[in-house]
N, C-alpha and C positions, 0 to 999 in steps of 0.2 A: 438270413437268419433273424431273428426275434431275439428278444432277450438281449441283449446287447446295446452298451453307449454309443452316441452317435455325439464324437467330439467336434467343437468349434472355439479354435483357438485363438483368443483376442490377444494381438500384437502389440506389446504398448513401449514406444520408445523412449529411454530416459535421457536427461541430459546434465551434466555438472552447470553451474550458472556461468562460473568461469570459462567455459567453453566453448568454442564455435556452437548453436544449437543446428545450424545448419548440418554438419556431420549428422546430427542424429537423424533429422527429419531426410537429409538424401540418402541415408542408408538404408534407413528405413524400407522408403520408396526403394531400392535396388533390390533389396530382403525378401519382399511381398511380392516382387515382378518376376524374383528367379523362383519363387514358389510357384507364384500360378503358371509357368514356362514349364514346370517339370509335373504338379500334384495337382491335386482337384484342389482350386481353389473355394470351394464350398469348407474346406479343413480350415479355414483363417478368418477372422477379420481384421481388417487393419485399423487402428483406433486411432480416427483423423482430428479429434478435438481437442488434443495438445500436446505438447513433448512433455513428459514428466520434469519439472524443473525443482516444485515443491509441494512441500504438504497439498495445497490446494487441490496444486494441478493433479496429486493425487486421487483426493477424492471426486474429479472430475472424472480421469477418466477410468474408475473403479466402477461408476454409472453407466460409462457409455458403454463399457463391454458387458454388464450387465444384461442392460437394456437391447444388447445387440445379440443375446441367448448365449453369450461363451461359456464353455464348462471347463475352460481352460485358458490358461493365464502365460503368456512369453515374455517374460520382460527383457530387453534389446537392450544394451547398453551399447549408443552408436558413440559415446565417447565414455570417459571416464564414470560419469553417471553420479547421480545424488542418491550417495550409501542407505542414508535415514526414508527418505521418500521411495524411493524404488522397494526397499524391504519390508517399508509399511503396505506396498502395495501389495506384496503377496502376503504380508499378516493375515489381512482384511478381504485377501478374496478367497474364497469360500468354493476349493476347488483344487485337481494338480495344477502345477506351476511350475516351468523351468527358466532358467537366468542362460542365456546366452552373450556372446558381445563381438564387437565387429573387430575385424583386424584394420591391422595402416595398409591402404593402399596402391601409395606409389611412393620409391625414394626421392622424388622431383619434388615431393607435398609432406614435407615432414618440419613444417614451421607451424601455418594456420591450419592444414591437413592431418597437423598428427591428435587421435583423440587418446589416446592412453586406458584404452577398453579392458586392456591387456592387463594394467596395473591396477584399474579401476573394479573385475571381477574377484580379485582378491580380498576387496573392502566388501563386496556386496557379500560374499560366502562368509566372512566374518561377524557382521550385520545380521546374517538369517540366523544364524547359531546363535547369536547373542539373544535373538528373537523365541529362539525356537520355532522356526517356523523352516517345514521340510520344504525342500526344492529340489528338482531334478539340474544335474549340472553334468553336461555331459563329458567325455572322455576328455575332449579337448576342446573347449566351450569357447575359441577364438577364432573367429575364420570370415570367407569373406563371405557374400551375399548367398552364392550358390551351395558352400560348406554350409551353413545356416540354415540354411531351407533345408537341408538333408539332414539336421540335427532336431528340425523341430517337425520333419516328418517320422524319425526316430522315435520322438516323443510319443506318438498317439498312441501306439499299444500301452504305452506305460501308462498315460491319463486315462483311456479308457477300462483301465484295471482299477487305478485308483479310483476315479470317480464310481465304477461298476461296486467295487466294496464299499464305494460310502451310503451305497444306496441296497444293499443288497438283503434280504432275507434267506434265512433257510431253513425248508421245512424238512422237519425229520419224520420217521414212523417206526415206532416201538423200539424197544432196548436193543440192543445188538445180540446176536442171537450167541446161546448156551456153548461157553468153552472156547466164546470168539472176545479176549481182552483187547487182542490187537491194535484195534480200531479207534478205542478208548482213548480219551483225551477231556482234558478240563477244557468248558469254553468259556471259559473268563475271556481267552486269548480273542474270540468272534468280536465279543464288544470292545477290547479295547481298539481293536480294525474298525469299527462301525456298523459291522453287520450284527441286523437281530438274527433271534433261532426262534422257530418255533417247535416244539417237541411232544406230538402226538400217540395218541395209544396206535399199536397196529388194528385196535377191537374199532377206533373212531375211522381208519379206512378201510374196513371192513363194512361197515355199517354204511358208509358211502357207496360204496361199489353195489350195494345191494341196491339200494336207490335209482342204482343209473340202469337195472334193468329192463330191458324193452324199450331203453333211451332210444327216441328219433334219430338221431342221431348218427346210429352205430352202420347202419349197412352204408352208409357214406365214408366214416371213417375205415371198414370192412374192405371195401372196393380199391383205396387207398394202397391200404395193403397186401391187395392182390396185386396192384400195378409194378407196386415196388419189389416185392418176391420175386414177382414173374413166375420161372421154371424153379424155382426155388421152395415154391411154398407146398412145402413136402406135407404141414399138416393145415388142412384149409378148416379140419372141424374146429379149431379154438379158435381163431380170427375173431368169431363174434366175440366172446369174454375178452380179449384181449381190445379191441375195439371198446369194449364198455370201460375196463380198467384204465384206460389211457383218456380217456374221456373223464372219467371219475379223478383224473390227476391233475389231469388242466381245469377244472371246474373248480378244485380245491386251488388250485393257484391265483387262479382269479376271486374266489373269495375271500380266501385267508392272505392276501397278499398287503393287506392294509397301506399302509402309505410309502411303498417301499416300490422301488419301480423294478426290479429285477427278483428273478427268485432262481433257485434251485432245491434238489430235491437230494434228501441221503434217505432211499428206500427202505424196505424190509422185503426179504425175498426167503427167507428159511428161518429155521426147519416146520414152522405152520404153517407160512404162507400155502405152501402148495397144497396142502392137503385139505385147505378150508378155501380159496380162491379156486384152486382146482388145475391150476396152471404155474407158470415160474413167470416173472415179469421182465427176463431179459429184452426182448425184442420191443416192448413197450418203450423200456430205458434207453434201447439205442434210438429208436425213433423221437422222442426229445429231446435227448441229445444232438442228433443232426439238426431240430430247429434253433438250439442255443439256448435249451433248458437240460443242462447237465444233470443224470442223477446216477449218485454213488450206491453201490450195491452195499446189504450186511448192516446199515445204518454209519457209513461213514462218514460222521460228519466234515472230517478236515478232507475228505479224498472230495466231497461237492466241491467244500469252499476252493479246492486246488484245479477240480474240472472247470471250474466258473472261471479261477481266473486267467485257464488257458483258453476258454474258448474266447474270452473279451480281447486275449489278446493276439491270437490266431484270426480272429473271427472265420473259424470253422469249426467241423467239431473233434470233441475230444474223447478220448475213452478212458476208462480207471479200470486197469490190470493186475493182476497177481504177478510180482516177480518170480517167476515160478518154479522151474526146473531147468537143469543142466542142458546145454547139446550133448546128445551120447560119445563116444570117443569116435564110434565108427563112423557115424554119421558125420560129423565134421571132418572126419579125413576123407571122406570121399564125396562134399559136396560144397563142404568150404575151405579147408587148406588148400594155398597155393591158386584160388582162385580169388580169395578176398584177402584183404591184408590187414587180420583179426587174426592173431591167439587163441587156440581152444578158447582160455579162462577169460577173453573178452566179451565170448558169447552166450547166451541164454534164451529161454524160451520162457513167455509172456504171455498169459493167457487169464481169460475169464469166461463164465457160463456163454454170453450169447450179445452182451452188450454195446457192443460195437456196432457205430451207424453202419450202414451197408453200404454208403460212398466209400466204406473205406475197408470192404469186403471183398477177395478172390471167390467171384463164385456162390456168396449165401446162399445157405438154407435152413430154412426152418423146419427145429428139430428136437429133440427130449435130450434134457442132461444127464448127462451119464452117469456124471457121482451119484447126483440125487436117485436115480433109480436104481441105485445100488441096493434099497434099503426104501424103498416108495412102489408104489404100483406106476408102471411109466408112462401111463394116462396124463398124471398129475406132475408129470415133471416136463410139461411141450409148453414152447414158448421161446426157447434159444434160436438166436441168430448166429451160425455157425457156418466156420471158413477161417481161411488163412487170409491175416491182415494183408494189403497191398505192400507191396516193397517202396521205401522212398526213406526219405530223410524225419526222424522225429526228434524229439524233444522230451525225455522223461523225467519229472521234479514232481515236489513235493512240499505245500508247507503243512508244517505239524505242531502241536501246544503238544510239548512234554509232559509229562505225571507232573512234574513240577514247576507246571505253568510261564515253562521260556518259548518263546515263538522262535524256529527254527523251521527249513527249507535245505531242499537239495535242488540241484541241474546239474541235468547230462544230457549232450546234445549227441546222438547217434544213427541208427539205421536199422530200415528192418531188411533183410534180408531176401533176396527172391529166391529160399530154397524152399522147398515143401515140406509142411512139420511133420505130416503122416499123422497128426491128434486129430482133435476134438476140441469143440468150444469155436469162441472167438482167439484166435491166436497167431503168433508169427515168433519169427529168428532174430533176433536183438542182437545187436552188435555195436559195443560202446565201448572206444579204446581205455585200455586199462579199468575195463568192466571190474576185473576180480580185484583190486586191488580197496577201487572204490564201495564194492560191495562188504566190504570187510573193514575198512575203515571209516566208512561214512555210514552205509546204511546201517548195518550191524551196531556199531561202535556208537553210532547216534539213536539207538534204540527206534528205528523208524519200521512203523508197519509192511507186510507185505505189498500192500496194494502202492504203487501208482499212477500218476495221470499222465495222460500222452498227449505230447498235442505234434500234431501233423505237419511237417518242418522243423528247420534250425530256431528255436527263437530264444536261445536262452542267454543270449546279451539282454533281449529286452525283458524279461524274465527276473533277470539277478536285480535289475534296477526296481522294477516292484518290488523285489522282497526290502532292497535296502529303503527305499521311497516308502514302504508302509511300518517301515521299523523293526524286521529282522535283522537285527548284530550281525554284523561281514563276517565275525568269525564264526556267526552257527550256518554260514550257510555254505554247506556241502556241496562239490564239485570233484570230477573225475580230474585229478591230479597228474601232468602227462610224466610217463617214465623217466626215472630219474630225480624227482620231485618226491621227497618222501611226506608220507602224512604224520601228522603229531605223534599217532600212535602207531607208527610202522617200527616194527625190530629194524633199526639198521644194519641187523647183521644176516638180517633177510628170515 
């Protein structure tokens, strides 16, 4: 996939003056050996030009990892560690950063063997707050060489999200369409993350796509998507415009992309789209998306920013859904009671026009939206990529800037279902314990839009750590609450 950071984490180990430096530097060494034993050690460098002792040695080796390409920072503390110099080291670089520290290793070696990493991470977390300066510190940030390597392999989704929004753009296309406030949000919240926006007329990629007419181009990108429909591609006559439109999207990416290495996209797809384009652009959006250019349907700008930072952190792709309707009573009793162990009210059905990659489709086909042709001639409504999502394990959250501008997020780590929806669109059988309880007091209660982003797997440990890592408040960030846990706003008297 494209679009996505490619981390290298520069190792840098500290050391108190008063302390053996040798702990740090053979920890060190143990640290980086049980890494590259288990991960690709292409994810590390080890910064061999000095144990952090002081100021200096700081800005030595703030250079080296530089000069070494790191876009990410581990500071080791293989003993107690120097508070002031270690926390200046993450002030001054320019990147995520986590504080780990080594445990004691034998009760035989607890004279000149014991480093006090233990005692010594509680100064350094003191230190960065006093800084202001975020750090990742992980659940239990003490361990030995091999715990460590698995903390700082932990790490990369979180740094590749972070680093991915410091760098990120997003372009929009026209207002959100008529009687849709939903979606609606202030983006003060983009820049105070670091992401620009850019915000276009629909009339300016219009005027585009006109352009890319008879582009060279298209019967290459055409062919493409004959390969990948296969027995699917129910309507072969739009291929060419969708070809040209998808063309006309990455072209605008690459020129409008200015200094900014990553982009995504919050579309416009209704109610003119189709009837002046002549087509609906789902299958377009899912085929970006599978490369790791998320784009949100309706102009949602926070539904991109939340696709982007699941697919940096998945590195696969993701989709943005309507939370959408109930499983019927009869239907769940006779295709999931007793066979999965979900509650009616944990389950739901999750659906959008067509935008879902097709890696992650039962069966696609390409095919005309339903709604829209409720009310459209059904010419102009082909372009869906339609089928029942794959069953497996997902992930669905959400961050969002309130009417009144507080950054908040949800996670719910759940599943989709291998029952058959018997619908229409892109969709599937959701099942996420204590669904109903969460949807009434998180999403509801947290005013959050219908739409959210899925990404494909568990990953909402590493998840919750971005939102808190980029500066969403613990307490706005909503979670499915397991029974018996009541929510702020739950009657307790049921």
């Amino acid at each position: 996939m494209i679009n996505i950071p490619k981390i290298k984490v520069g190792i840098v180990a500290v050391s108190r003056d008063c302390f053996p430096e040798s702990l740090s530097v053979n920890r060190r060494k143990a640290l980086v050996d049980a890494y590259k034993a288990k991960y690709d050690e292409a994810d590390i460098y080890e910064c061999p030009v000095c144990i952090v002792e002081s100021e200096i040695h700081m800005v030595q080796a703030l250079e080296d990892i530089k000069n070494a390409g790191c876009n990410a920072l581990c500071v080791y503390l293989g003993n107690f560690g120097p508070e002031i110099s270690e926390t200046l080291l993450a002030k001054h670089f320019d990147g995520p950063k986590m504080f780990v520290a080594a445990a004691e290793e034998s009760g035989d070696n607890l004279i000149q063997g014991r480093g006090d990493a233990y005692c010594g991470m509680l100064n350094a977390s003191y230190n960065l707050k006093l800084r202001n300066v975020k750090a990742y510190i992980p659940e239990y940030p003490v361990g030995t060489a091999e715990e460590c390597a698995d903390m700082i392999h932990d790490f990369l989704p979180i740094a590749r999200a972070v680093e991915g929004l410091q760098n990120l753009k997003i372009i929009s296309f026209g207002p959100r369409p008529l009687n849709f406030l939903a979606c609606n949000a202030p983006i003060k919240q983009l820049y105070n993350l670091g992401v620009e926006i850019e915000e276009n007329s629909e009339l300016d990629l219009f005027e585009a796509f006109n352009k890319h007419a008879g582009d060279e181009r298209i019967p290459a990108v055409v062919k493409e998507m004959e390969e990948e429909l296969g027995t699917g591609n129910k309507k072969p006559e739009i291929l060419t415009k969708l070809a040209q439109y998808e063309l006309t999207l990455k072209d605008w990416v690459e020129e409008h992309r200015g200094y900014r290495k990553y982009v995504t996209i919050a579309g416009k797809c209704w109610p003119a789209f189709q009837t002046q384009f002549g087509f609906v652009p789902c299958y377009v959006n899912s085929r970006l998306a599978s490369q790791g250019i998320p784009v949100s349907c309706e102009v949602d700008i926070y539904g991109a920013l939340s696709e982007f930072i699941g697919t940096v952190v998945s590195q696969d792709a993701v989709t943005l859904l309507d939370i959408n309707n109930s499983v019927p009573a009869d239907m769940y009793k006779s295709e999931i009671e007793g066979k999965f162990d979900y509650t009616h009210k944990d389950t739901f059905m999750a659906f959008h026009c067509g935008n879902t990659a097709s890696s992650k489709i039962c069966c696609g086909e390409m095919k005309y939206q339903v709604i829209m042709a409720r009310t459209l001639p059904e010419e102009v409504t082909q372009g869906t990529l339609e089928g029942d999502i794959m069953p497996g394990d997902i992930t669905f959250f959400r961050l969002q800037s309130t009417a009144d501008n507080i950054l908040r997020g949800y996670i719910a780590n759940g599943e989709i279902l291998p029952v058959a929806t018997r619908s229409f669109g892109s969709i599937g059988i959701f099942a996420i314990p204590e669904m109903g309880r969460f949807y009434r007091h998180v999403l509801i209660e947290g005013g959050y839009p219908h739409h959210g982003a899925v990404a494909f797997g568990h990953h909402g440990k590493a998840l919750y750590e971005v939102f808190k890592y980029i500066g969403v408040p613990v307490e706005e960030i909503g979670y499915n609450q397991p029974a018996g846990v009541k929510y702020p706003t739950e009657n307790p008297w049921g």
